[in-house]
C-alpha positions as CSV (number, residue, x, y, z in Angstrom):
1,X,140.4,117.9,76.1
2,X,137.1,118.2,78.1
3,X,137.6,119.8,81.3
4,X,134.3,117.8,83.0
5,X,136.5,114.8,82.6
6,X,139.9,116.1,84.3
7,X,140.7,115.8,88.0
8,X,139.5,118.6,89.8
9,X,143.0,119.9,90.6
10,X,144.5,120.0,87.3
11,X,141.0,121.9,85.8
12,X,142.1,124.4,88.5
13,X,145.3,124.7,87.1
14,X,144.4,125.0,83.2
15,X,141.8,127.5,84.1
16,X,145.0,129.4,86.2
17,X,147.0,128.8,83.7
18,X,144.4,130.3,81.2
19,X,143.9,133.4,82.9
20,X,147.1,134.0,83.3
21,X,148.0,134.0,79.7
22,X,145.1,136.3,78.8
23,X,146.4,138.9,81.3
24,X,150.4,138.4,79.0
25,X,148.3,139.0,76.0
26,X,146.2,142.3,77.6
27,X,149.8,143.5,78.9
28,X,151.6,143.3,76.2
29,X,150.0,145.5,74.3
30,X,151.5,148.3,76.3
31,X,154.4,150.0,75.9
32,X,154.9,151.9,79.3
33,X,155.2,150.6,82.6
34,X,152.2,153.1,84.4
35,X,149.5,151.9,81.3
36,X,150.8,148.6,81.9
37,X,149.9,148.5,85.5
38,X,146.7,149.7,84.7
39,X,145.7,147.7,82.4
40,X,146.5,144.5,84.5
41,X,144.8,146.0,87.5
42,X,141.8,146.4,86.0
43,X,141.9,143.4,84.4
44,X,142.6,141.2,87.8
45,X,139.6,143.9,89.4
46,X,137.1,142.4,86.9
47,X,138.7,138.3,86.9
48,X,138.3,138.3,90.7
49,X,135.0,140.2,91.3
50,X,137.1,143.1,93.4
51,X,139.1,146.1,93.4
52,X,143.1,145.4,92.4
53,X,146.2,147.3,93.0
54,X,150.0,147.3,92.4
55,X,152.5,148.4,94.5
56,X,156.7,148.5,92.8
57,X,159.8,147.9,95.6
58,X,161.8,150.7,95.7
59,X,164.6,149.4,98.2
60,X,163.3,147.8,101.0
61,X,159.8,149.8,100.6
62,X,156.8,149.3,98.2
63,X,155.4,152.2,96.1
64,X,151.4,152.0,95.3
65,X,151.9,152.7,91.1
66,X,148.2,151.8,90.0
67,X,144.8,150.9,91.5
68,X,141.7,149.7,89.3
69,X,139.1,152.1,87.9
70,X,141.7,155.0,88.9
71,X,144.1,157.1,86.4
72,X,147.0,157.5,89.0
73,X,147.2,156.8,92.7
74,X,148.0,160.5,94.9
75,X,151.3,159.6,96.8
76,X,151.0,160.3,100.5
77,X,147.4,160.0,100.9
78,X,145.7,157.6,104.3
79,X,144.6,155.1,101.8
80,X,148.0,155.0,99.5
81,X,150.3,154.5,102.9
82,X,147.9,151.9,104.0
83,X,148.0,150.2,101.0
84,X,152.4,150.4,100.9
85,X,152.4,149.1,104.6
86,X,150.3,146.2,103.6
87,X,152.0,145.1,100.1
88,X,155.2,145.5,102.4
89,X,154.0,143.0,104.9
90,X,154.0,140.6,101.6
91,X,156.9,141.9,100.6
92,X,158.7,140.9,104.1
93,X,156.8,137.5,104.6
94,X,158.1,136.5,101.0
95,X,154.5,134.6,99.9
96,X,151.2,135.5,99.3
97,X,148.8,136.9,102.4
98,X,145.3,136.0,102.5
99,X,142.1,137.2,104.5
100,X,139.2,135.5,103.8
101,X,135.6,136.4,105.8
102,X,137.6,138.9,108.0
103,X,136.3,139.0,112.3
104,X,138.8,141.5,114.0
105,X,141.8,138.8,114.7
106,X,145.2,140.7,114.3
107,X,148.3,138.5,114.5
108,X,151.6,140.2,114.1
109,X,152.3,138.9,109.9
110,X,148.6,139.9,108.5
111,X,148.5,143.4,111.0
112,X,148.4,145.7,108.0
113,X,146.2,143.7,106.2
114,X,143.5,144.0,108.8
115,X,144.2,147.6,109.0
116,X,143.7,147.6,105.3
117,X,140.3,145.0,104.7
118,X,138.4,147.3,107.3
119,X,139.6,150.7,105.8
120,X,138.3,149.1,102.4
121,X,135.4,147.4,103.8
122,X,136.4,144.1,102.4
123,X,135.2,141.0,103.3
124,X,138.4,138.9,101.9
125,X,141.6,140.5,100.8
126,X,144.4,139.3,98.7
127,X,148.3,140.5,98.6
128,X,150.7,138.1,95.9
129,X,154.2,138.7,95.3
130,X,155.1,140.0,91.8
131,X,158.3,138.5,90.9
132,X,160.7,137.7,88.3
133,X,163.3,134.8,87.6
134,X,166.7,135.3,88.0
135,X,169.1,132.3,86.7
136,X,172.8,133.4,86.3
137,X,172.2,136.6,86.2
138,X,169.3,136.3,82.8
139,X,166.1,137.4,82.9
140,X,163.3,135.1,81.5
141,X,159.9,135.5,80.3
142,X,157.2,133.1,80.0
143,X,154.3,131.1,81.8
144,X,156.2,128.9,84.6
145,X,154.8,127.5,87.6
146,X,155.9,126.9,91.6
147,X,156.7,123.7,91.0
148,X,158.3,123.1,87.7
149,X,160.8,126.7,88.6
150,X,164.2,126.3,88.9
151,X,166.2,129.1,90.3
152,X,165.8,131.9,92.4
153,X,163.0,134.3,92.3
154,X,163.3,138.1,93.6
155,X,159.8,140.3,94.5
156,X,159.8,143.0,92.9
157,X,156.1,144.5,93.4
158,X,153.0,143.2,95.2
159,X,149.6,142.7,93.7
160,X,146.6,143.1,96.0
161,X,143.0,142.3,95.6
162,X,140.2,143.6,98.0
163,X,136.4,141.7,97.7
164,X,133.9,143.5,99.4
165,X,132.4,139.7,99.8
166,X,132.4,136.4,99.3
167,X,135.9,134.3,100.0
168,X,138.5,133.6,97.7
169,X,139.0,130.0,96.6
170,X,142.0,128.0,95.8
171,X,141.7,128.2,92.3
172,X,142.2,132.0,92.4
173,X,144.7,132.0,94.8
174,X,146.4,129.7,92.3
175,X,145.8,132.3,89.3
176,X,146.8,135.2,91.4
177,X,150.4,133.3,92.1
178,X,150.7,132.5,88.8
179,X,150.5,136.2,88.0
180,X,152.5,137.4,90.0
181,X,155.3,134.8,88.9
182,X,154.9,135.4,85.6
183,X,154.6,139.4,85.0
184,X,157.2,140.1,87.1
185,X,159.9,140.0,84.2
186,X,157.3,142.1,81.5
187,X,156.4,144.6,84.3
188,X,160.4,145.3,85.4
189,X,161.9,145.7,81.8
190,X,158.9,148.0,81.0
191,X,160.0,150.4,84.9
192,X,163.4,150.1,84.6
193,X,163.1,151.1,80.9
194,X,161.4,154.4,82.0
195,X,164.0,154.8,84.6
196,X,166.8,157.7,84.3
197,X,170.2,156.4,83.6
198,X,171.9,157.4,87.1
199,X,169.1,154.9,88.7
200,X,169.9,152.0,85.9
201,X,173.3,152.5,86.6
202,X,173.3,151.4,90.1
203,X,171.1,148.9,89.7
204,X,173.1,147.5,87.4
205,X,176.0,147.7,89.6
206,X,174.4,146.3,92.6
207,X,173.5,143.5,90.1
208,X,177.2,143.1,89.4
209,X,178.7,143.4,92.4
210,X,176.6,141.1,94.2
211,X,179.0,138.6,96.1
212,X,177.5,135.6,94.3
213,X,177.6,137.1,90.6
214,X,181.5,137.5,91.4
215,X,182.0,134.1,92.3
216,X,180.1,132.9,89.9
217,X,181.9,135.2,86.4
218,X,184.6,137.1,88.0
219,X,186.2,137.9,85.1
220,X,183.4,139.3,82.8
221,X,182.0,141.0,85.9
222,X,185.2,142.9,86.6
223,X,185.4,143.2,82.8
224,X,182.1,144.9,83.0
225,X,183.0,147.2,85.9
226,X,186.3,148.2,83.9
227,X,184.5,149.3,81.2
228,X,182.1,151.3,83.3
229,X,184.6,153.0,85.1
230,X,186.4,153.6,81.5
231,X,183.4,155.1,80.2
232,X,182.8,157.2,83.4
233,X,186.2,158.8,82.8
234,X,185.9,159.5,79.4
235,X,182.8,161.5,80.5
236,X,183.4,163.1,84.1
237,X,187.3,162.6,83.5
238,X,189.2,165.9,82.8
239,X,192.5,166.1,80.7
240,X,195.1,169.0,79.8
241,X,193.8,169.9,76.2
242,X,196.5,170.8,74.5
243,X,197.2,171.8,71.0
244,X,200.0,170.6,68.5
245,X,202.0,173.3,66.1
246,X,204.8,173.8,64.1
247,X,207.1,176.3,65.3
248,X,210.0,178.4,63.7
249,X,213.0,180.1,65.8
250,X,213.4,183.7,64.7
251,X,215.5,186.4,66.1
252,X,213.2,189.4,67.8
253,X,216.3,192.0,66.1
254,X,216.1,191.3,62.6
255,X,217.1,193.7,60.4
256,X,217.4,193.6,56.0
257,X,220.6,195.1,54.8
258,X,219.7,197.0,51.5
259,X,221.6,198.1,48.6
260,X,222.4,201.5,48.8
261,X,223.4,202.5,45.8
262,X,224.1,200.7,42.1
263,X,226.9,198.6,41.0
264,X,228.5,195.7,40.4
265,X,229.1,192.5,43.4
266,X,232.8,192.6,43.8
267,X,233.8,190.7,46.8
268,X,230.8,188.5,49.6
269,X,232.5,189.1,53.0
270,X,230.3,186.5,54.6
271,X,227.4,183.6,53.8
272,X,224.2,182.5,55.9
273,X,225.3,181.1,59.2
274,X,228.2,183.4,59.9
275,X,228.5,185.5,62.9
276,X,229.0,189.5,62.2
277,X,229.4,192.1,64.5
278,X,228.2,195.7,64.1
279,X,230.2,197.7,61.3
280,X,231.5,194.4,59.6
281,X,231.3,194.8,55.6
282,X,229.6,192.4,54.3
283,X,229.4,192.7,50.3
284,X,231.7,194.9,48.4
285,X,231.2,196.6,45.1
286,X,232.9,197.7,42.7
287,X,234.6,201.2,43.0
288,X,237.3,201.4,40.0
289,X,235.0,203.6,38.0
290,X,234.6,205.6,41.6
291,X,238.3,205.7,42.4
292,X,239.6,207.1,38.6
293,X,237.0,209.5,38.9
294,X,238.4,210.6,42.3
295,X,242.1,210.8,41.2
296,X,240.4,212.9,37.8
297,X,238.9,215.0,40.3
298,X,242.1,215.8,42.7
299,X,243.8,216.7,39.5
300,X,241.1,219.2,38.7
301,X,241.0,220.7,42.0
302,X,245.2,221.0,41.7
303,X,244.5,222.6,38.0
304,X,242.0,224.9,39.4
305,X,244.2,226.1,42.3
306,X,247.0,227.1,40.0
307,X,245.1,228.5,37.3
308,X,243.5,231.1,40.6
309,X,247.1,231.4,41.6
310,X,248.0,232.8,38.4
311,X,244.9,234.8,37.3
312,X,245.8,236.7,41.4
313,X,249.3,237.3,40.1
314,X,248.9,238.6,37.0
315,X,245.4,240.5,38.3
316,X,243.1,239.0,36.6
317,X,240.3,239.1,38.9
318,X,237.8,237.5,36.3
319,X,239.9,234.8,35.4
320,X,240.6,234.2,39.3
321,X,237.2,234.3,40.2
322,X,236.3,232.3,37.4
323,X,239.1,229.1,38.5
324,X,238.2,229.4,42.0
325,X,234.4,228.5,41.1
326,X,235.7,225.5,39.2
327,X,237.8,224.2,42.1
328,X,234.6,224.1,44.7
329,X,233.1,222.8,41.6
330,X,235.7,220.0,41.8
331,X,235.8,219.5,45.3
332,X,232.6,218.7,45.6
333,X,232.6,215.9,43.5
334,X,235.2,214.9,45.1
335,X,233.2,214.6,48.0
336,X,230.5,213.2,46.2
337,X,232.6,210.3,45.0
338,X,234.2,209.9,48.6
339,X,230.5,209.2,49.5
340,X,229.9,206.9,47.3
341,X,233.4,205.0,47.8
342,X,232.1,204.2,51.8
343,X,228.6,203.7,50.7
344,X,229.9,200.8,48.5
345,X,230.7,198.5,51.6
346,X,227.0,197.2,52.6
347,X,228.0,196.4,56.9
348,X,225.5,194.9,59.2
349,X,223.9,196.9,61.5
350,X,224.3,194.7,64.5
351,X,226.0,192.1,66.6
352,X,224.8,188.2,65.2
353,X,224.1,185.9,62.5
354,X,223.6,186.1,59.0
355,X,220.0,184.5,58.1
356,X,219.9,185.0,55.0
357,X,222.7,185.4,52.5
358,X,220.4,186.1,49.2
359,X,222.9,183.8,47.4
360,X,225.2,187.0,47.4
361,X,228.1,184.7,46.4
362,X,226.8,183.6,43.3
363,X,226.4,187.2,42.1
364,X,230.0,188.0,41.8
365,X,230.5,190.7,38.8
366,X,226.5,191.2,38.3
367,X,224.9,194.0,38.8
368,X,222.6,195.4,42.0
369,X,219.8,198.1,41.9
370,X,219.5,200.5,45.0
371,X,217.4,199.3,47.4
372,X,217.5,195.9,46.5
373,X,218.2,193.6,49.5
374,X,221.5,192.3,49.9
375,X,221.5,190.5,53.3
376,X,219.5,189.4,56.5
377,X,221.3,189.6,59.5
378,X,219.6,188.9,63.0
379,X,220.8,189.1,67.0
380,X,221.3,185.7,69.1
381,X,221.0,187.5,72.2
382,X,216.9,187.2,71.8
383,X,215.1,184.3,70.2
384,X,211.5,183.7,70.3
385,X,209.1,181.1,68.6
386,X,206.7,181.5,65.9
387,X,204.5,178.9,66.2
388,X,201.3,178.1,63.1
389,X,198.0,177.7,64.7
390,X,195.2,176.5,62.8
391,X,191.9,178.1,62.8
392,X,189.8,175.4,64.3
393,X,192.0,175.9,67.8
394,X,192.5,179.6,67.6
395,X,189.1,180.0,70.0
396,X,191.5,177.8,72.6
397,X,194.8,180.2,73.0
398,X,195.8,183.0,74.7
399,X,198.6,185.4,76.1
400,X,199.9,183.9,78.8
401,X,199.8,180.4,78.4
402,X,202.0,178.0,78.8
403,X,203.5,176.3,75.4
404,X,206.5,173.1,75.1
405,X,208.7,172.8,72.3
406,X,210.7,169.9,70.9
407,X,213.0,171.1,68.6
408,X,213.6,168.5,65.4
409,X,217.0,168.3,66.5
410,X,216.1,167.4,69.8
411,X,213.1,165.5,70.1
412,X,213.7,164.0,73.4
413,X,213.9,167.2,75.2
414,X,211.4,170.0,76.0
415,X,211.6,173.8,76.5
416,X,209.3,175.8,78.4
417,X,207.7,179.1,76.0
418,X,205.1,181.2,76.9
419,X,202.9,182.9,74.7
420,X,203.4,186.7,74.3
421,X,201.1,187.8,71.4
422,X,199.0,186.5,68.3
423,X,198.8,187.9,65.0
424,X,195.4,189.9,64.5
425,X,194.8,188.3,61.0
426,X,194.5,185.0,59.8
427,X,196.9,184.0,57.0
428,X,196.5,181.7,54.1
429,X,198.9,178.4,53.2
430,X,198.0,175.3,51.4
431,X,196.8,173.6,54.0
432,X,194.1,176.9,55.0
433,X,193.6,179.8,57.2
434,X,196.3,179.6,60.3
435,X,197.1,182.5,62.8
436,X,201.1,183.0,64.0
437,X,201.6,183.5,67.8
438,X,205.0,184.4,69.0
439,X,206.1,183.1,72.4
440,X,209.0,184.0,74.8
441,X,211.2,181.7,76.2
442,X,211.2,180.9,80.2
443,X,214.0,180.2,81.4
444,X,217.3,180.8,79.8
445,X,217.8,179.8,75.6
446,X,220.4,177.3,74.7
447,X,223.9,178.7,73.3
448,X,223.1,176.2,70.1
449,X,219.6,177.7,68.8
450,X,219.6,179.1,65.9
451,X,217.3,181.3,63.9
452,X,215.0,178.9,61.5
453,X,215.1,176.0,63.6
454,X,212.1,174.3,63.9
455,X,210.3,171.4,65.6
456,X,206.8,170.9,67.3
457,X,205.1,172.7,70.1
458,X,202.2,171.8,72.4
459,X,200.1,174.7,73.7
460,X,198.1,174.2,77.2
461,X,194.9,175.2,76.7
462,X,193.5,174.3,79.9
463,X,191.3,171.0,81.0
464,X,188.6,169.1,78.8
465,X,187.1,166.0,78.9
466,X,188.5,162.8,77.8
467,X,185.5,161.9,75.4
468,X,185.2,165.6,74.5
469,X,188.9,165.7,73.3
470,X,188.8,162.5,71.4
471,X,185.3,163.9,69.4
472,X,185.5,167.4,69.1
473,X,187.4,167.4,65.9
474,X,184.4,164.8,64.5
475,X,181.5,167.2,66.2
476,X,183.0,170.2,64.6
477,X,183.2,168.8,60.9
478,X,179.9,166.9,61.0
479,X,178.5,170.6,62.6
480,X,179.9,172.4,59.3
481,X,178.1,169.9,57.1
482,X,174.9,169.0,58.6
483,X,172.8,172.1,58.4
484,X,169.4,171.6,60.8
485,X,166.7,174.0,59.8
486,X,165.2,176.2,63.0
487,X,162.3,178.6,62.2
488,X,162.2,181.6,63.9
């Protein structure tokens, strides 16, 4: 198409429309949003024949973020604030501002802009809004202009352009509009990109909670805000961390009845589950051997005596001395077999149960070695819990704290432990290393527990995270296989 030809309007706007897409091209090439800014200051600076600068909203203020032929604008200096009070004149008047051939007028909208063109020196001075499309809550990117927009448009930097002289014309207050409209939506992913999370987060939110996005998507917005609010718990949330154990009921008086001497099982008093009292026999053995023994022993002693008797009579003092020596002989295997007689009831050593019968009862007529054990007996009057703790949580538990057992028998109650002690060394089982803590009941036991009960326990150990309780177990195994190499 040849340019000469076309109406002088529409060459204005292909050559707009020309320099607009060379300044997408040069800004694209960036990946932050300060080199960015540069880049299309400098860029506008050497288009319009003038020094260019960029100011970024920040609530309902603008923020000078580049200027041409400079690396980075000093915040709080005369010429920054002058610059921020001008762009927010823009800003607040919602369309461009322009001075051309300045001569000292000052109405109220352009004030700052005065201010500005005589600190600069400028003859004509130039302030665009840099904006981006919003439609149903999407950002777009593109080349669009005034007329052919749809939507609403929201300012989200100003653009300013100082000449020290000559007037700008309406073909480059066309191309300056057109820039503005159509960086706007490069320029804000590339800041809010750099942003820190906390600030996306509320804009995000303000985004969402805007009365006219709610009207608009209620449901996916509140959707949106569930899950934020979801994921903010899992994160700031806290939780009682507790942690899951087998327990066993044992008696803190247990004590093994042993076998104190040899012989064979005659009679089981008593099998595993039946209450004993202290003294009660338990397993008999066999004492016929014993009791002939005895009865050949009286007899010797009644020999013995006699035999003395006689030897004194006829005075025979060697023959008495000689029968009295057998006769203590005598009686004291007497005694001997008298011991051995009692020592052949095994009796518990205790009021309670019998744990543990050793199958005594099928053992009738066998033999038994001394010290072999016979019986397990235990008191009711003092249960406590062994609870299995696995290695991973041993780091978590403590004396002291607070533990809930369900007992298999009675899974829809609870009963308040506490812990009391745990073992010193780890033990071994198939499933790996696991440490034993014993815990004390709180309030009073139950008349029906039992020694060897069992069920599952909970142990407080104190408050976590949601999202740290959920991953831990993950973090830890990935931790004890992923090995990162630090040099010293």
């Amino acid at each position: 198409m040849n340019l000469s030809s076309a109406p002088e309007e529409l060459q204005q706007r292909i050559l707009a429309m020309s320099f607009v897409l060379e300044a997408l091209s040069l800004t694209r090439e960036h990946d932050s949003f300060s080199r960015c800014a540069a880049g299309l200051c400098d860029h506008a600076a050497s288009h319009f024949n003038g020094q260019a600068s960029l100011g970024w909203v920040s609530g309902h203020y603008v923020r000078l973020r580049a200027v041409s032929g400079m690396s980075t604008p000093e915040k709080g200096t005369e010429m920054a604030v002058t610059h921020e009070r001008a762009m927010e004149e823009t800003l607040g008047a919602g369309r461009e501002i322009c001075l051309n051939r300045f001569h000292g007028n000052r109405d109220l909208l352009s004030r700052n802009h005065h201010r500005l063109a005589m600190a600069m020196a400028s003859e004509s001075l130039l302030s665009v809004p840099v904006t981006r499309p919003v439609r149903d809550g999407h950002e777009t990117f593109g080349v669009c202009e005034p007329a052919g927009s749809q939507g609403s448009f929201e300012i989200v930097g100003v653009l300013m352009i100082c000449r020290a002289e000559g007037p700008f014309q309406d073909q480059e207050i066309l191309a300056a509009r057109l820039l503005g409209m159509n960086l706007g939506s490069l320029l804000d992913s590339l800041y809010q990109r750099e942003r820190w999370f906390g600030a996306r987060v509320a804009r995000w939110l303000g985004q969402k909670l805007n009365p006219g996005r709610l009207l608009k998507n209620p449901l996916a917005t509140f959707g949106s805000l569930g899950c934020l609010a979801l994921g903010a718990w899992l994160c700031f949330g806290t939780l009682e961390y507790r942690i899951s154990a087998p327990f066993l009921i044992r008696a803190r008086r247990e004590a093994v009845v042993p076998a104190l001497r040899e012989g064979y099982v005659s009679k089981v008093q008593v099998q595993t589950g039946d209450s004993v009292s202290e003294g009660q026999p338990l397993v008999i053995l066999d004492t016929l051997d014993l009791q002939i023994r005895r009865q050949e022993s009286l007899a010797d002693i009644q020999r013995f005596r006699d035999e003395s008797s006689k030897a004194l009579a006829e005075n025979k003092l060697g023959d008495m001395e000689i029968a009295s020596a057998r006769q203590r002989q005598s009686e004291a295997q007497l005694e001997s077999l008298d011991y051995q007689i009692r020592e052949s009831s095994f009796v518990s050593p205790l009021d309670g149960v019998v744990l543990d019968d050793m199958k005594m009862s099928t053992r009738i007529g066998a033999p038994l070695s001394r010290g072999e054990e016979v019986m397990r007996v235990g008191a009711l009057d003092d249960l406590l819990a062994e609870l299995k703790v696995r290695e991973q949580d041993f780091q978590f538990v403590k004396s002291g704290q607070l533990v809930e057992l369900k007992f298999l028998g009675q899974p829809d109650r609870k009963y308040g432990f506490i812990v009391e002690s745990i073992s010193p060394a780890a033990s071994q089982d198939q499933e790996g290393a696991f440490f034993l803590l014993r815990a004390r009941v709180n309030d009073a036991q139950e008349k029906w527990w039992r020694p060897g009960m069992t069920g599952r326990g909970q142990i407080s150990a104190g408050s976590r995270s949601p999202l740290w309780i959920a991953t831990h177990r993950l973090v830890d195994w990935l931790a004890l296989r992923v090995w990162l190499r630090t040099d010293s």
